[in-house]
N, C-alpha and C positions, 0 to 999 in steps of 0.2 A: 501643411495640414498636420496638427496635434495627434499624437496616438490616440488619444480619448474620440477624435474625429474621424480617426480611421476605422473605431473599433465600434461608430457607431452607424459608419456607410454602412449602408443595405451590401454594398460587395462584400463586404467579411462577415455577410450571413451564411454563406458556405461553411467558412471556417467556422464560425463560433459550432456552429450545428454538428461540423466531425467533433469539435471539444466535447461538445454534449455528449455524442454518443457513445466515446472513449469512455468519459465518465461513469457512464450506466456500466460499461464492461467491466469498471474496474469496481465498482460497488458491486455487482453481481459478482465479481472473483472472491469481494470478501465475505460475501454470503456462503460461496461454496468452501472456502475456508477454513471458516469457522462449524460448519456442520463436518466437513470432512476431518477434522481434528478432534472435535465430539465423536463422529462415528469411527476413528480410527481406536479410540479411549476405551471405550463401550463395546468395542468387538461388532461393530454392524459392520459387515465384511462387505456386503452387498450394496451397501449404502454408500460404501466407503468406493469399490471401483468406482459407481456414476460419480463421486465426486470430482476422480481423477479424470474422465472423461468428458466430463464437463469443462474441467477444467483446460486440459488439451483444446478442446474446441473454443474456449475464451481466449487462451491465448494467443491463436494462431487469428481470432478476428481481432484482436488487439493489436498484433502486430500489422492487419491490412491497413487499420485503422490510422495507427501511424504514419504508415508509409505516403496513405491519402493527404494527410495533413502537410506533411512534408511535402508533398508535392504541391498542393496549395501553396504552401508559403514560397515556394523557387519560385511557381509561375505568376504569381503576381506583385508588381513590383512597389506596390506603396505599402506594402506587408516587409519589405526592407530592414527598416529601422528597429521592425520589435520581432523578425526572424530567429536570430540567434539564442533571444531571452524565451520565444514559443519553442525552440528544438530543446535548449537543455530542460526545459518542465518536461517534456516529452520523454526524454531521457529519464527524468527519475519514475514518472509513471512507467513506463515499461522495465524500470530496476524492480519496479514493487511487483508488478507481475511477475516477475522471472525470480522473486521473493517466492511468492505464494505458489507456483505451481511448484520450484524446489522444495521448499518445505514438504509438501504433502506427497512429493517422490520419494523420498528421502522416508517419510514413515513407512511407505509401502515395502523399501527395499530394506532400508537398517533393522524395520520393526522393533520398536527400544518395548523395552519391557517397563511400563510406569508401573509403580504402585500405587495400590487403591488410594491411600490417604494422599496420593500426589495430583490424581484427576481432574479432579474438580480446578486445584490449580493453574494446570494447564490448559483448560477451557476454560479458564476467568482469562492467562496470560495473551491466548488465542485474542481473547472478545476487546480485552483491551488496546492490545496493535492493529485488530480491525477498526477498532474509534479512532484511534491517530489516523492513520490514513482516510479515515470517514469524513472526517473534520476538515479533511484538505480539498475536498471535492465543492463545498460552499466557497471556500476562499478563489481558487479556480474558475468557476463561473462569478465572484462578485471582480476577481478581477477584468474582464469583459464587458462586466456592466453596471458596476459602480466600484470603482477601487479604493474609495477611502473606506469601504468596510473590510477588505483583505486581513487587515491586521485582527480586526475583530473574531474572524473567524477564523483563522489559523491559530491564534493563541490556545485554541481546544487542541490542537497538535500538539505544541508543546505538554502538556498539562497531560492528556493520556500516555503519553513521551514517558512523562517522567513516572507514573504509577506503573507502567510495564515494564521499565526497570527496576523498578522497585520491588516490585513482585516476582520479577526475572531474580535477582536476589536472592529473594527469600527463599526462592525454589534450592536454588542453589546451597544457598548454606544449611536446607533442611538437608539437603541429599548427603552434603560433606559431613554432618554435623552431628547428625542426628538418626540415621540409617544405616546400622552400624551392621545390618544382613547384607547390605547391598555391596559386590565386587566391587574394586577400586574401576575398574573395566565400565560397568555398567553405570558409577556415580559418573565417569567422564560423559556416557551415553545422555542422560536426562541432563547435564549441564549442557551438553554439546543443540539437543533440542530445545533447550530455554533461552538457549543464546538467540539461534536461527528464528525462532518468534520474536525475541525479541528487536531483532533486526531489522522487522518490517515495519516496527516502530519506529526506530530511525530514519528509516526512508522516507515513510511522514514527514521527520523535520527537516529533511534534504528539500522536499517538493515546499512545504512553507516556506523554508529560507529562500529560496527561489523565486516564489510569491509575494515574500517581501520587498528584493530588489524591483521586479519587474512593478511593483503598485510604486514604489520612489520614483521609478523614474517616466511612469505616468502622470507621477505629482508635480515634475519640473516643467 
């Protein structure tokens, strides 16, 4: 039996179903994300703990979520063949979560001091590594149930990939460049949090890359 016949048995209706609803948790992470990185911007103090809150409790159903899946795939054995290639997707999606709920600790406790004409940056920087990772969430479910469109839809990874570096950049060399109030202390602070967003963009092209292999060797 073909992996495309595996993946189309009624038995890895279970499985595909826990993929689904990782999915949802991890789009709703980047919901809370991106408002929590706006409300940390903006001084909404109160907006900003539910964020963290929320957040805590996404990740810890994120990780049950996992664990399920995992166990699904040990316990049945014609899930074998394309195990290893479902644990490491697994893997990068719970890197992206343990992205985003860092992140948004990390503003809580460093508290960096942006400046006003850098905000809006940072919540455009935010919006864009949440579309990388956005974009990876189609590709994920078309590999399950039609994988020659994979490529199609992960290519949107790459592509916000590269505009959130881009703009990861720009931040940066306004801060070194151009902000000549700002401590050398504090230009490391706003570089140090343009990186850590921009990283969850990368993890994006971890999980496509990954998506790439696993649709090739559905194609064989």
């Amino acid at each position: 039996m073909g992996l495309f016949d595996i993946f189309s048995n009624k038995k890895a209706n279970q499985l595909i179903s826990s993929i689904d609803a990782l999915l949802v948790i991890i789009d709703n992470s980047l919901i809370v994300f991106k408002n929590g990185v706006k409300d940390y911007l903006y001084n909404d103090d109160s907006s900003f703990a539910e964020n963290l809150s929320t957040m805590a409790s996404l990740e810890t159903e994120a990780g049950a979520r996992i664990r399920e899946i995992e166990s699904t795939l040990y316990s049945k054995g014609y899930l074998i063949r394309s195990r290893g290639d479902i644990m490491r997707l697994l893997e990068r999606f719970d890197h992206i979560i343990s992205i985003i709920s860092s992140d948004l600790i990390q503003f809580e406790i460093e508290a960096p001091n942006v400046p006003a004409e850098l905000k809006k940056e940072f919540v455009k920087l935010s919006e864009l590594a949440s579309l990388a990772v956005e974009s990876s969430i189609p590709g994920t479910k078309a590999y399950f149930n039609d994988p020659k469109n994979v490529a199609e839809t992960t290519n949107r990874v790459y592509f916000y990939e590269k505009e959130a570096v881009k703009l990861s950049q720009s931040i940066k060399t306004t801060v070194f460049h151009d902000m000549d109030k700002l401590k050398l202390s504090e230009k490391f602070h706003l570089r140090y949090f343009a990186l850590h967003i921009e990283d969850l963009a990368k993890a994006a092209v971890k999980v496509a890359e990954q998506l790439s292999v696993m649709a090739i060797k559905r194609s064989l």
